[in-house]
MARSE-725966 format. One record per residue: x, y negated, z negated of N, C-alpha, C in turn. Coordinates in steps of 0.1 Angstrom, whole numbers, plus 5000, padded with zeros to 4 digits. Layout:
XYZXYZXYZ ...
//
This chain:
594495142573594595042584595395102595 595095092610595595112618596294972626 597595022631597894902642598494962651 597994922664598194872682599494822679 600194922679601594792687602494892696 603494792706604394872711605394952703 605595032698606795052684607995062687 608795032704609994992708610094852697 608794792697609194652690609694672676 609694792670609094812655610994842653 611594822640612694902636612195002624 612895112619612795172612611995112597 612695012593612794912584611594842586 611194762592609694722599608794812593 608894922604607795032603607595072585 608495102579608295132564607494992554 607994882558607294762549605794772553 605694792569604094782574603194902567 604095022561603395132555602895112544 604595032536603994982521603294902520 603094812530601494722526600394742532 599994832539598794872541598794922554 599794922563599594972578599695082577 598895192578598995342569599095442588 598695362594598695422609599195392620 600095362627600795262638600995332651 599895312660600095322668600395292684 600795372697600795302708599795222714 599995152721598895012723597895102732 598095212738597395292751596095392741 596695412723596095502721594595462709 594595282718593595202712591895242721 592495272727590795302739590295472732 590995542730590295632717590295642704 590695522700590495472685588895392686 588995332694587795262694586195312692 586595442702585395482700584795572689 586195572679585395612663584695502657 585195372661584695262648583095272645 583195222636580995222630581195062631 580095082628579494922626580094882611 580394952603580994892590582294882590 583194912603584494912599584994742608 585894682602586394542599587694552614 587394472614588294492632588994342631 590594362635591894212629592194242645 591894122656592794152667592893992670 594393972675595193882678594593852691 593793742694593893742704594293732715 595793652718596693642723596793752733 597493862723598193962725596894072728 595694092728594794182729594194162743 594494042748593993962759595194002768 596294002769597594052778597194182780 596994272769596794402768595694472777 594594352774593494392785593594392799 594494272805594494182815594894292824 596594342814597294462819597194562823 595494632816595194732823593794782829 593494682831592294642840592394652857 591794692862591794652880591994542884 592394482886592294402895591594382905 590294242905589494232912589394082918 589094032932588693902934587493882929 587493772921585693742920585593552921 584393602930584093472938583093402931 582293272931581193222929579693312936 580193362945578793422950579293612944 580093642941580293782934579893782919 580093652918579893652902578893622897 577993542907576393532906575593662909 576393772924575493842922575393992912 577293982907576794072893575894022884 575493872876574993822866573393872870 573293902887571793912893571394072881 572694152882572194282878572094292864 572494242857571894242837570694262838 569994152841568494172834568194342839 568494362851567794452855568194602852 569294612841569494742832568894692819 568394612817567694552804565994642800 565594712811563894782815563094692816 562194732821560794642826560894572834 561794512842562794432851562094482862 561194322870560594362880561494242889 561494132889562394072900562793932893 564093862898564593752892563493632892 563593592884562293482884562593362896 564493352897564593272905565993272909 566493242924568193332926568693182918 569493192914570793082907571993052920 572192942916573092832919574092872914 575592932918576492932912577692852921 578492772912579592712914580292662905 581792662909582892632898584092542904 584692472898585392382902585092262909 585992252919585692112930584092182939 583692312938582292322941581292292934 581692282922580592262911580092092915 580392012922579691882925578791912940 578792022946578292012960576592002958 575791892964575091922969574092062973 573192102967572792212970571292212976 570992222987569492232993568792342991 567692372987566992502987565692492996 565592583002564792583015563692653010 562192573011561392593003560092603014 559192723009557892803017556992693022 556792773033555292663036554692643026 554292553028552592493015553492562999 554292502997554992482984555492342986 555292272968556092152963557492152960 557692092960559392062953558792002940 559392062930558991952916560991942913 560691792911561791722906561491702892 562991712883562691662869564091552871 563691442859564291352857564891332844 
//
């Protein structure tokens, strides 16, 4: 068994009980991004998510993402997915006190509007 932790947290004492009961590896929290990429598909993964979620937050970029940034990354999935010839239809995104707005779509000559109810 391996464990992510900071080991400033750990005392000597600690660190020995976590051995005798199965923590056989204890490592820095930085040296989880090349741990990872040994795991298989058979190996059993215990993460806190509290604490795996700070860890991430921590060392991530920092990015603004908007309603219209985050619609137009969602635009690009399908389209590393293959075969991907064009969105069937652009999406409506909104969150919060935007998520009640009124939204008009401006529609081709000699096209219907179909309303559902």
């Amino acid at each position: 068994m391996h464990l992510f932790i900071n080991e400033n947290k750990l005392n000597d004492e600690i660190k020995s009980n976590l051995k005798e009961n199965g923590a056989l590896f204890i490592h820095s929290y930085n040296k989880i991004y090349k741990e990872v990429k040994k795991f298989t598909n058979s190996d059993v993964v215990l993460v806190h998510p509290d604490r795996m979620n700070y860890a991430l937050y921590n060392n991530i970029d920092k990015e603004v993402i908007t309603e219209i940034s985050s619609s137009n990354k969602l635009d690009t999935f399908p389209a590393e997915q293959g075969r991907f010839i064009r969105l069937s239809f652009k999406p409506i995104s909104s969150f919060g006190e935007h998520a009640t707005i009124v939204t008009c779509i401006l529609l081709m000559e000699n096209s219907f509007m179909i309303v559902t109810v």
